[in-house]
Phi, psi and omega in degrees: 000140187267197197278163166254123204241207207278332193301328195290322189278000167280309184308315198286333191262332158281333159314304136334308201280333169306308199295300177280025155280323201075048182255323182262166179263169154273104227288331179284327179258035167026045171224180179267127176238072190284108168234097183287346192272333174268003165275353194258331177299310186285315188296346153266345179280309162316311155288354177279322157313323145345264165319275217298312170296350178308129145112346207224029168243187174242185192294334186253342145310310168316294190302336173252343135329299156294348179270311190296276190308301168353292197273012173251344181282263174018265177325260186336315142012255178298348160275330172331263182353298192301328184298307165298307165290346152290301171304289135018299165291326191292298168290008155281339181275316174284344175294350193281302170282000144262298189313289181323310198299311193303326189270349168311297188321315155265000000 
């Protein structure tokens, strides 16, 4: 195995953060795991890693780092989003079926 440098440790933690988007399978149980609060955790540790490293990378570290948390923010975004509109509908269908049960009732 080779050694690790900085591309592996962005790459291992895009990773991780892919896995909890439900964008990747999780290689150990081979499903889809969607956990958006631990996909929103590696995606600030990967910025934080950001902050702590200015200044000490190189230009094409620098640059797949900032590409990379870009497009994992994006992407959560838009799963947030996808989420919120799900749940949202779900509790509009149960008021809808306490509305229905009340008006049998009455």
């Amino acid at each position: 195995m080779e050694k690790p440098n900085f591309t592996s440790v962005v790459f291992f933690y895009t990773n991780i953060a892919l896995q909890h988007l439900g964008i990747v399978k999780n290689p150990l149980t081979d499903k889809v795991e969607k956990n958006l609060e631990i996909a929103k955790y590696t995606i600030d540790t990967l910025d934080m890693l950001k902050e702590k490293t200015k200044g000490n990378l190189e230009e094409n570290e620098e640059k797949l780092l900032a590409s990379t948390i870009s497009d994992l923010k994006l992407t959560y975004v838009k799963m947030k989003e996808t989420e919120d509109k799900t749940e949202e509908e779900e509790e509009k269908k149960e008021e809808r079926k306490g509305e229905e049960r009340r008006e049998k009732k009455g």
